[in-house]
N, C-alpha and C positions, 0 to 999 in steps of 0.2 A: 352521576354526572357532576360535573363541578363548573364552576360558572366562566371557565375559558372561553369556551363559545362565547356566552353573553359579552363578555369583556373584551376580547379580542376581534371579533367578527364584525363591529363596527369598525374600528381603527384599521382594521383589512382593508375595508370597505374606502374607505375615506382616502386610504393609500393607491385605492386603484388596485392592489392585491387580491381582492372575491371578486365572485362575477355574481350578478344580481341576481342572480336565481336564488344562490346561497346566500347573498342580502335578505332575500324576499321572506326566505324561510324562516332566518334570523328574526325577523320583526315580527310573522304570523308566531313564532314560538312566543316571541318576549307577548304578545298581545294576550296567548290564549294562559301565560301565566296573571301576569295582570287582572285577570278578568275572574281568575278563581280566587286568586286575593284578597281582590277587591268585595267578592262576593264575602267571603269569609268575615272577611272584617265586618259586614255590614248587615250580617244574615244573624236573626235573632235566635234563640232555641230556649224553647219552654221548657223547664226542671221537667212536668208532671208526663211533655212528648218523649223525652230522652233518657230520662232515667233507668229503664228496662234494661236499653238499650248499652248503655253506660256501663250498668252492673254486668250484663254478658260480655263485653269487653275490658272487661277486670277493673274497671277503673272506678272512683268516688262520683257517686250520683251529684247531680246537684241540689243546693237548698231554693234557689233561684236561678231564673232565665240567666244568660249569658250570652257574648255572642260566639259565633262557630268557630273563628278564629283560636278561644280561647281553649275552646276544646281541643281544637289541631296541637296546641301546645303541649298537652298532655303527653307523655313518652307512651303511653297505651294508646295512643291514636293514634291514626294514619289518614290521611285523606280518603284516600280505599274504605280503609271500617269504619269510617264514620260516616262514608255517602252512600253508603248501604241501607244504613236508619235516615238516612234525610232526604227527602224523595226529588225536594228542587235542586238540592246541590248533586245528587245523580245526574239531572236532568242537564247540568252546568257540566259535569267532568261528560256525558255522552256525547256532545256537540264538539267534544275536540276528535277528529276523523286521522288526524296524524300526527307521530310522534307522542303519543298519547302517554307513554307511559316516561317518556322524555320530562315532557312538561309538567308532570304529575309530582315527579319527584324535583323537581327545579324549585316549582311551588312552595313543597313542604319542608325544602334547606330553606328559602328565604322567611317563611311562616316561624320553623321552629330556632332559627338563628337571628332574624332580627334584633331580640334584646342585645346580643351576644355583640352584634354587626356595628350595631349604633353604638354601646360603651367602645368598642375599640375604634368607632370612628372620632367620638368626642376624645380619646386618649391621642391620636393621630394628629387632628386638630390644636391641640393642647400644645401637641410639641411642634406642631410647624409655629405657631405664637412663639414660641420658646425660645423659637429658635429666630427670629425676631427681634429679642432683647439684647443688645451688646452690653456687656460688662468688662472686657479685658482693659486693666488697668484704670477701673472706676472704683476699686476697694481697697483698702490694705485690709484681706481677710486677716494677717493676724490679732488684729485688734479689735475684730468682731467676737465677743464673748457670748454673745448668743450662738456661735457656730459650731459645731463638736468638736472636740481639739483634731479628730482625725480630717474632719473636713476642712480645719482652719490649714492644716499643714498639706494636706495635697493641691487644696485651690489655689495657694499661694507659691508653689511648685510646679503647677501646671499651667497657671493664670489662662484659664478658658477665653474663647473668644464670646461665645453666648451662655445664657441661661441652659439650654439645651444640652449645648457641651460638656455643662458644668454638673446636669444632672446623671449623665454615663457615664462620670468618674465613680469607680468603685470606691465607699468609704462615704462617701454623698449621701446624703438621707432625704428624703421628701423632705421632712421639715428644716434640713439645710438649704434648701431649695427654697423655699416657705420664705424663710427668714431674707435669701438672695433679693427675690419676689416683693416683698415689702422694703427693702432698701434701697431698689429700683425705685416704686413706688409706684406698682404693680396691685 
């Protein structure tokens, strides 16, 4: 599954384009992920209950508790093999009655890509700032000697309208950017 549903299925909705039924479902999906989640995140596990269990699943026992989430992170885990050894969080994936194997795997993209999700959200972020900052015609980059002569000669050539701009010209280096940033005063 990929997360079209989640992300489109509201702004359908909002347009008058779904009909509530398909809302309806939309939101009992987004809740019963939620909810495994939330569990995960929050549900402890003893080294000395899971360890066995660990090692039959190929993966490194632990020296200390952790929480469940962190297990899901493992590439030898699955929500499936691991709610097998964990009797409450069976108890959590049994109570989903539809769509089950939908919300299962919804769960364990957002579980095992979160780190992933969140650097390229602060990268996103980053550049909508970026893009923010006007520069065009605030420098005579050639007379910046902190700037690499090949960035001194394109920015002066292209004279960008933003920071942003300035960082997609090929030959631009983060630390040109860097230095941009600081002569803003950034």
């Amino acid at each position: 599954m990929d997360d079209a549903d989640m992300r489109l299925t509201e702004k359908a909705w909002k347009l008058g384009l779904v009909k509530e039924d398909r809302y309806t479902l939309l939101k009992k999906k987004r809740e019963a992920v939620e909810r495994i989640i939330s569990f995960a995140r929050n549900y402890s596990i003893k080294a000395a209950l899971i360890n066995d269990s660990l090692e039959k699943l190929g993966t490194t026992p632990l020296r200390h508790g952790c929480k469940l989430i962190d297990l899901i992170n493992r590439p030898q885990i699955t929500i499936e093999n691991i709610a097998e050894h964990v009797p409450a969080f069976k108890r959590i994936l049994d109570e989903i009655t539809e769509r089950k194997e939908e919300i299962i795997e919804a769960a364990e993209i957002l579980i095992k890509y979160e780190g992933y999700i969140g650097r390229e959200r602060i990268i996103a972020d980053k550049l909508a700032r970026l893009e923010s900052i006007k520069i065009k015609g605030k420098f005579d980059y050639s007379s910046i000697q902190s700037l690499s002569t090949e960035a001194r000669q394109k920015l002066v050539r292209i004279d960008p309208e933003t920071i942003a701009q300035a960082s997609r010209i090929p030959g631009v280096s983060p630390s040109d950017i860097n230095v941009l940033l600081v002569l803003s005063g950034r």
